[in-house]
N, C-alpha and C positions, 0 to 999 in steps of 0.2 A: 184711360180718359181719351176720349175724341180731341181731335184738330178742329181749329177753326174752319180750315177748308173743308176738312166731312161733314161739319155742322154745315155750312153755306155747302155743300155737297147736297145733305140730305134735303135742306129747303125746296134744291132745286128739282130735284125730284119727287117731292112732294105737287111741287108745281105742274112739273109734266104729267102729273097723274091727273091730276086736277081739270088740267087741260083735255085728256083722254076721255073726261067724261063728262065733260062742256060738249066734247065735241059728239058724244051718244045721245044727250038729253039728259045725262044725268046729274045736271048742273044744281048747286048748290043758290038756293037765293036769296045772297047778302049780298052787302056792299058797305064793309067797313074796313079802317084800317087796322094793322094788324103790327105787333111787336111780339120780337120772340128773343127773349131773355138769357143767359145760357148763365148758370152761374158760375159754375166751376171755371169756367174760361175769363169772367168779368167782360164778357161780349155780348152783344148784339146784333138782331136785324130787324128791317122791316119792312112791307111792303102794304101792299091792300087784296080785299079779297071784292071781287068784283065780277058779275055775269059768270061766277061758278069758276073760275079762275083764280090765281093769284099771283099777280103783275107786279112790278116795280120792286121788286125784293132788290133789297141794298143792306151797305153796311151801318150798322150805328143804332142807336135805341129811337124809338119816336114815342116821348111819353105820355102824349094826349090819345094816343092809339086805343080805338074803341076795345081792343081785344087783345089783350097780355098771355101769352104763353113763356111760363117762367119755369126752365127744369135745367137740367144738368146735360152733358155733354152727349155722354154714353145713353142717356134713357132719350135725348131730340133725336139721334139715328136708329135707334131701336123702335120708336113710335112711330117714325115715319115708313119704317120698313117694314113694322108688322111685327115685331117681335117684342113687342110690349103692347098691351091691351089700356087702351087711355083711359076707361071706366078704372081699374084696380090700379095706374097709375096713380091720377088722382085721389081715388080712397085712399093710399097706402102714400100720397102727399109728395109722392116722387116727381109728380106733376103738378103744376098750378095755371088753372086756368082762368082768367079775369073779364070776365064777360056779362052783359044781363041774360038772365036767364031763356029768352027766346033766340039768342043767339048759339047759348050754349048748346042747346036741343038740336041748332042744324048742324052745328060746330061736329057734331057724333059723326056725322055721315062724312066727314072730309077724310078723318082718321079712326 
């Protein structure tokens, strides 16, 4: 099982990549906020996703958050690092993604 600190590890890396490719053009175009669930830990974060970015990552649950990402320790650092495929996460439920559906379609291209 993952630490809290590699969950908020992987976020932030998540974020630098993000940023990586804001900064090419190849920016995502939402702007919602966003919560990320961890269950096995009984923790949270959350921040916003914003000009292909995602900013303000903190500690704690935000549960009006347009966009829930709810999985497990082990599969948040493996998704964000490429070693888990979020299409078969999701089918296979290890993943749960709480989104409307136009968001989820860009949501693909983050991870």
């Amino acid at each position: 099982m993952a630490s809290v600190d590699e969950c908020r590890q992987a976020l932030h890396d998540l974020a630098s990549r993000l940023e990586r490719h804001a900064e090419v053009g190849q920016r995502i175009d939402l702007d919602r906020t966003l919560a990320c669930r961890v269950t096995d830990l009984d923790t949270a974060f959350h921040g916003r996703i914003t000009g292909g970015r995602l900013v303000d990552l903190a500690d704690g649950d935000d549960p009006k958050a347009k966009i829930a990402l709810i999985t497990g320790s082990d599969d948040l650092v493996a998704l964000v690092h490429g070693q888990l495929d979020v299409t078969k996460a999701v089918a296979s439920r290890r993943v749960s993604i709480k989104a409307n559906p136009f968001d989820l379609m860009k949501l693909r291209k983050l991870l």
